[in-house]
C-alpha positions in Angstrom: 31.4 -48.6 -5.7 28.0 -46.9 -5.1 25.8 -46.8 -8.4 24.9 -43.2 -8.9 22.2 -41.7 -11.6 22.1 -38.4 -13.1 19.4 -35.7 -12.6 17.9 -32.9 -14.5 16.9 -29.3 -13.4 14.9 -27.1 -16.0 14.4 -23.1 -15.9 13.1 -21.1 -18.2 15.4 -18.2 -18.9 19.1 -17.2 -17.9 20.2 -13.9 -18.4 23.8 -13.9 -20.0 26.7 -11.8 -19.2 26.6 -10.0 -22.6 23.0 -9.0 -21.5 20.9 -11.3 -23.7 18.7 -14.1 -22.1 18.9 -17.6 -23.2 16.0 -20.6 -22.2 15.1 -22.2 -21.5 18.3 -24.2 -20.0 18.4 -27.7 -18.2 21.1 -28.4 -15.7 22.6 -32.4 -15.9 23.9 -32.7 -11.9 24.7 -35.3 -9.8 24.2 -35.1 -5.5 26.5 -37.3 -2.7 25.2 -37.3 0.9 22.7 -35.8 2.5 21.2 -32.4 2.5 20.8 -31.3 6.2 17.7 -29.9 8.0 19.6 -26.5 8.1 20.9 -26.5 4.4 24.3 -25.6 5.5 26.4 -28.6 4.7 26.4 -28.5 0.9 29.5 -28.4 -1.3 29.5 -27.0 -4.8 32.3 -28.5 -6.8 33.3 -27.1 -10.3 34.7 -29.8 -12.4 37.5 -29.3 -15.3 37.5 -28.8 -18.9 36.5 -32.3 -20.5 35.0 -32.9 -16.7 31.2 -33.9 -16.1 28.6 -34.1 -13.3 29.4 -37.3 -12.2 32.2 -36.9 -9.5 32.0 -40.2 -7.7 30.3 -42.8 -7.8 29.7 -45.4 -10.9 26.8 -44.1 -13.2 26.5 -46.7 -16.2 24.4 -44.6 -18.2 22.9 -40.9 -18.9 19.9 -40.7 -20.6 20.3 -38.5 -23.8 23.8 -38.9 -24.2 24.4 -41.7 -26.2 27.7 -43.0 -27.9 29.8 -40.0 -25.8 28.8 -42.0 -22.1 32.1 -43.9 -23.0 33.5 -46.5 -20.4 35.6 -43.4 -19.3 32.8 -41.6 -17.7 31.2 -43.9 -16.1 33.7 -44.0 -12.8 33.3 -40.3 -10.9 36.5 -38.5 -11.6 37.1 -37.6 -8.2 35.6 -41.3 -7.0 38.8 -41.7 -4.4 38.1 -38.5 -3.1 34.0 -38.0 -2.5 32.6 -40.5 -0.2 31.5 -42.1 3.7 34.7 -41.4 5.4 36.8 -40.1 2.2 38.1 -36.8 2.0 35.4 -34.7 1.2 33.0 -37.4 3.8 29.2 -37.4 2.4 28.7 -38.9 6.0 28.6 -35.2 6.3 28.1 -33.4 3.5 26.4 -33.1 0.6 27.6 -32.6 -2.6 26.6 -31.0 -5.5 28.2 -31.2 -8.7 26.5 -30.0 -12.4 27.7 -30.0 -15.7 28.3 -26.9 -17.0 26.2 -24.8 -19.1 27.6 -25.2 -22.9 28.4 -29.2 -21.9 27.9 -32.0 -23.9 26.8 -34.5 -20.5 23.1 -33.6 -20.4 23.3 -29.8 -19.4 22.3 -27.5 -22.4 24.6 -27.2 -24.6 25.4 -26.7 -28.4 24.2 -30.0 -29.6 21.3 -30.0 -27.3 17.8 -29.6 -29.2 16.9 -25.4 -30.1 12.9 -25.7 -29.8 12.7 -23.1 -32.4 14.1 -25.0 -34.6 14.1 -28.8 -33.9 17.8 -29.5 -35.0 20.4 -28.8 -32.1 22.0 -25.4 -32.0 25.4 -25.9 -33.0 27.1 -23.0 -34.6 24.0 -20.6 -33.3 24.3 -21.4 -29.5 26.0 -18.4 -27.4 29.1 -17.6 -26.7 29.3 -17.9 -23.2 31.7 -17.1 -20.6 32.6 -18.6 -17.0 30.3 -16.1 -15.3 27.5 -17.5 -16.9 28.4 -21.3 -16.3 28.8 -19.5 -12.5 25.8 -17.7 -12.8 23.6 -20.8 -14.7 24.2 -22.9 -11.0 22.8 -20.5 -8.9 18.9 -21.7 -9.8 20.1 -25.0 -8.6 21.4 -24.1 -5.7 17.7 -21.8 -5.0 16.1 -25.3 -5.9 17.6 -27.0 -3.0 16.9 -23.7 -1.0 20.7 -23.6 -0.5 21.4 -19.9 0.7 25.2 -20.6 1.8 27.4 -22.7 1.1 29.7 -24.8 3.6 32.6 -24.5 0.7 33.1 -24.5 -2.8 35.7 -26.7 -4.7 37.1 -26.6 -8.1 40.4 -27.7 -9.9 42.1 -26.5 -13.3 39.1 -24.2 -15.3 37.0 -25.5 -12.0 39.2 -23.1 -9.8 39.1 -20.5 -12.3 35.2 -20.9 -11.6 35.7 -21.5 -8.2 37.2 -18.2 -8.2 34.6 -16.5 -10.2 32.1 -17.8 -7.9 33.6 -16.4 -4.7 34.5 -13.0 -6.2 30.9 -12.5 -7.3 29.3 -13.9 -4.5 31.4 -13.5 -1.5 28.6 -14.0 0.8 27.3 -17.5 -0.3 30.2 -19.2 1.1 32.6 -18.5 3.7 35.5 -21.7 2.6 36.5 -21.5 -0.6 39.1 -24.4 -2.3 40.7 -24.2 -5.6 43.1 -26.5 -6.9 46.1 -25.8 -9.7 44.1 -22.7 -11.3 44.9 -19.3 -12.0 42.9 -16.0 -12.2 44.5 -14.3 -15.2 45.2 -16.3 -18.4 48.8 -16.3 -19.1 50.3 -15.8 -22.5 51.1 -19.2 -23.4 47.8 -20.3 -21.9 46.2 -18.0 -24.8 48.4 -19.2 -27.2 48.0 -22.9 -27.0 44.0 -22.1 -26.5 44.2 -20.4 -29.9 46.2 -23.4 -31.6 43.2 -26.0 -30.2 40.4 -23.2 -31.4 42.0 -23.0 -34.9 42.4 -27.0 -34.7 38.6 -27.5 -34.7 37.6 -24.7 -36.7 39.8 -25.6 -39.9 38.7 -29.0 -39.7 36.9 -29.5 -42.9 34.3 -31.1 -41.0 33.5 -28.5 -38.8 31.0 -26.5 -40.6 30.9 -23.4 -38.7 29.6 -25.6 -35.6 26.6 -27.3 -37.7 27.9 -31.0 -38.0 25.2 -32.7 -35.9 23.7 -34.5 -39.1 26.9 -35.2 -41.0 30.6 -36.0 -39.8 31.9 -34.4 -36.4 35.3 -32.5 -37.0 37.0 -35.4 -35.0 40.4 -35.0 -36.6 40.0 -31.1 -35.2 39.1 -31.7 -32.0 41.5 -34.5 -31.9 44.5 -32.6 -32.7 43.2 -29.8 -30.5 43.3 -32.5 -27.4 47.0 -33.3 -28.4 47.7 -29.4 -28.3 46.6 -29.5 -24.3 47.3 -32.9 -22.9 51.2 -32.4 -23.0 50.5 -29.5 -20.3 48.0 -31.8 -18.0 50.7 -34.4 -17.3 54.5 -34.1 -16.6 57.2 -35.4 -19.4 58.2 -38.0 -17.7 54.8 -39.4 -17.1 54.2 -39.0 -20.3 57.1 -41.3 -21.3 56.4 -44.0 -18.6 53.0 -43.7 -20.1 54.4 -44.3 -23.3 57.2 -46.9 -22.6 55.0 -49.7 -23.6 52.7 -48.5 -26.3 52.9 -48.8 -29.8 50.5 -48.9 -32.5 50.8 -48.2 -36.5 48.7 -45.7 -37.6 47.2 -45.5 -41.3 44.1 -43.2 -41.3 45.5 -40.1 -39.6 48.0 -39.8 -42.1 49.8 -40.6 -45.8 53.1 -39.9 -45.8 54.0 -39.8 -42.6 54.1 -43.0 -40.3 53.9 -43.2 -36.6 57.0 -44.9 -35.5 57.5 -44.7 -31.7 55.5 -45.4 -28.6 55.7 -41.5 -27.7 53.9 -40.7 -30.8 51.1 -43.6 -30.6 50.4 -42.4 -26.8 49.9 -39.0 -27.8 47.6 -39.7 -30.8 45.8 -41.9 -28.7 45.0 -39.3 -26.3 43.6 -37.1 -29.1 41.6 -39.8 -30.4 39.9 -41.2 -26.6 38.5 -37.5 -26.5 36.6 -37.2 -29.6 34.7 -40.6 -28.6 33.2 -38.7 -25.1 33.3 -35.0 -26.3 31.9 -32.7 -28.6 34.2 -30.3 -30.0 31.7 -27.3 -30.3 31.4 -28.2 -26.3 35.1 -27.9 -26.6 35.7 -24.4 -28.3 33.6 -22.8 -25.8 35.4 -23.6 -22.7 38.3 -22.6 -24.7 36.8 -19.8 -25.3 36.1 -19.0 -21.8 38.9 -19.7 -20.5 40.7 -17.3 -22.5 38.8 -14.8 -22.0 38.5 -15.5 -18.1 38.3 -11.7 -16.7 38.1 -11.5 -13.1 38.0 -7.9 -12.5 35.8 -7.1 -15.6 33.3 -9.5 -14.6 33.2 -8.2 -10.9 33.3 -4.5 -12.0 36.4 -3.5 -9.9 39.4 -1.8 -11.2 41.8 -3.3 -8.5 41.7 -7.0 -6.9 42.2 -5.1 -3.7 38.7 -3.9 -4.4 37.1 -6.7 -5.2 38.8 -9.2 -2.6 38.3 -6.3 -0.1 34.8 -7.2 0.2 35.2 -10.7 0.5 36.7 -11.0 4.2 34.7 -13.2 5.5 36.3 -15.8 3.2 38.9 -18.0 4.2 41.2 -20.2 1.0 42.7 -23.4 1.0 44.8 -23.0 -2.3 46.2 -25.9 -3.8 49.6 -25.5 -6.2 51.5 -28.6 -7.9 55.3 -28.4 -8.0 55.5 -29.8 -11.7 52.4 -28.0 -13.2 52.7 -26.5 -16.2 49.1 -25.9 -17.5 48.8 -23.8 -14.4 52.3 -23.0 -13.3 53.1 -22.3 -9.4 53.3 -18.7 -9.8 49.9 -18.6 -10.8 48.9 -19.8 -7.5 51.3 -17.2 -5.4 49.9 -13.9 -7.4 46.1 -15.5 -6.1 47.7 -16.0 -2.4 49.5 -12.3 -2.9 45.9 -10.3 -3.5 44.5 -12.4 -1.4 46.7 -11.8 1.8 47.0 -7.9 0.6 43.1 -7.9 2.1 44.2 -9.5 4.8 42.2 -13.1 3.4 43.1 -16.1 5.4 45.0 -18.4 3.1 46.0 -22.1 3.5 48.8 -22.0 0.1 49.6 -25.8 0.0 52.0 -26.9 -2.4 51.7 -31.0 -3.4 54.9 -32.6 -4.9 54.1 -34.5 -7.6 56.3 -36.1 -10.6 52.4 -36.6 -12.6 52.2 -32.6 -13.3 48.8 -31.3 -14.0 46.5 -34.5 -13.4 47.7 -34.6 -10.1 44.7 -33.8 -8.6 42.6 -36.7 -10.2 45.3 -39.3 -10.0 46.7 -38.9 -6.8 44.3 -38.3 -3.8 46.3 -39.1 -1.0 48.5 -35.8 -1.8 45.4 -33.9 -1.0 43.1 -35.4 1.6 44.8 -34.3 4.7 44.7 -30.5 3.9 41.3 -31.2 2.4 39.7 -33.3 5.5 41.2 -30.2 7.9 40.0 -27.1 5.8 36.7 -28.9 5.4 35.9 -30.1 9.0 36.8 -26.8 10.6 
């Protein structure tokens, strides 16, 4: 496994989608390949919620952030599918992936440093929404004097910004790929989104977001994690997961007592989060998420308006039989508006008993559809 190292962009000033600047900000990214004489063989990819920079690759170390580097992070998340000869070849391309503007890996972020002030910005960082982690890439791309794209990828919220990024710039890239996303929140999407925001924020511990000098709200942000993680994999995984696990508990709770395998597994997935996250990281993806608006943040009243300008666009859409994060039909209402503009669309649907996660756990599900759509 290739050793990789993260890099660092810096600009001064990024103009958010509720019309206030913030700067100066400093993109964490990782590259794979080789960046062509043209500059027309890059790949953007748009990682997931509790995702990073580093997509391939094995990067022991990021400067600057400390304890949260765990042993979890430091294997790409999409290693088995970025590489010489792998799915998405960097014999080929190049790849670019960044971490996303409100992150916790090295981009800025709430716990990154406010100059003003000298203490990190917790509480009093922006509210920020997926058009501006779209929108806080684009000085990147300028930096490698990337005009257009050969395709952009994203799965779970990295579709949704996938999404985002194709609507709103429909002339940067002509191959667009998201995988198990959706473009409008659903209901119960909102709802469990609200249970993990209430989670952190009536943690004791939380502070109003200003807990950088004193105890994180791990218990929040841990429960918040065991809110979601039931949606990213399928039951029965979740179970075979389980089958052999089993620890007592004492510090979580006092009167009750953990007393299966099910229930160890699931607090330990709450508690492996809060060692390589930071919850206020956490509440504004959330956040984002939630409020994901497509048509507001294009302008148009219709998606036949805003997809009728993006022709020249061809998808390769990815749906998982057992999802239930972002359930199937999610998938057909994007191929429906999509095919109303008469877009060309690829609607692949991968059968998977591992729900959710699919896409990071099992790449041989994906890398035929992927190597085709890509090498066109």
């Amino acid at each position: 496994m290739k050793n990789v190292e993260t890099q660092f962009f810096t600009y001064e000033t990024l103009k958010l989608q509720n019309g206030t600047e913030f700067g100066p900000v400093t993109l964490a990214y990782e590259t794979y390949g080789t960046l062509n004489q043209q500059h027309d063989n890059a790949i953007l990819l748009f990682h997931a919620l509790t995702g990073s920079q580093h997509a391939a690759g094995y990067n022991p170390a990021v400067p600057g952030i400390g304890e949260h580097w765990t042993d979890v992070c430091q294997t790409g998340w999409w290693d088995e599918f970025i590489g010489p000869g792998k799915a998405v070849d960097t014999d080929r391309f190049f790849v670019i992936c960044a971490n996303y503007f409100g992150g916790c890996y090295g981009t800025t972020g709430p716990s990154s440093i406010n100059p003003e002030t000298g203490k990190p910005y917790g509480g009093d960082f922006p509210r920020i929404s997926c058009g501006d982690i779209v929108d806080s890439q684009l000085p990147l791309l300028n930096h490698f004097e990337i005009s257009k794209l050969h395709a952009v990828i994203g799965a779970s919220l990295g579709g949704m910004l996938t999404m985002n990024f194709a609507a709103r710039y429909p002339e940067k890239s002509d191959l667009i790929i998201p995988l198990a996303c959706g473009i409008e929140p659903t209901t119960l999407t909102r709802a469990h989104n609200l249970e993990q925001i209430l989670a952190i924020e009536n943690d004791p511990n939380f502070s109003d977001g200003h807990y950088y000098d004193s105890v994180p709200p791990v218990r929040g942000l841990a429960l918040a994690r065991m809110i979601s993680h039931k949606t990213y994999v399928s039951l029965d995984f979740i179970e075979e997961r389980a089958h052999d696990r089993y620890e007592q508990e004492h510090d979580e709770f006092s009167w009750y007592k953990i007393s299966t395998p099910l229930e160890s597994y699931i607090l330990h997935q709450g508690r492996k989060l809060v060692k390589r996250f930071d919850a206020n990281t956490y509440l504004q993806m959330i956040a984002a998420w939630s409020d994901y608006n497509l048509l507001r943040d294009t302008g148009f009243s219709s998606y036949e308006q805003l997809f009728g300008r993006c022709t020249n666009q061809r998808y390769l859409l990815f749906t998982i039989n057992d999802d239930v994060c972002f359930y199937p039909d999610e998938q057909d209402f994007i191929r429906r508006k999509l095919e109303a503009c008469g877009i060309s669309v690829n609607h692949v649907t991968v059968h998977s008993d591992k729900g959710h996660d699919s896409f990071l756990l099992e790449p041989h599900l994906y890398e035929k559809d992927l190597r085709e759509a890509l090498n066109c």
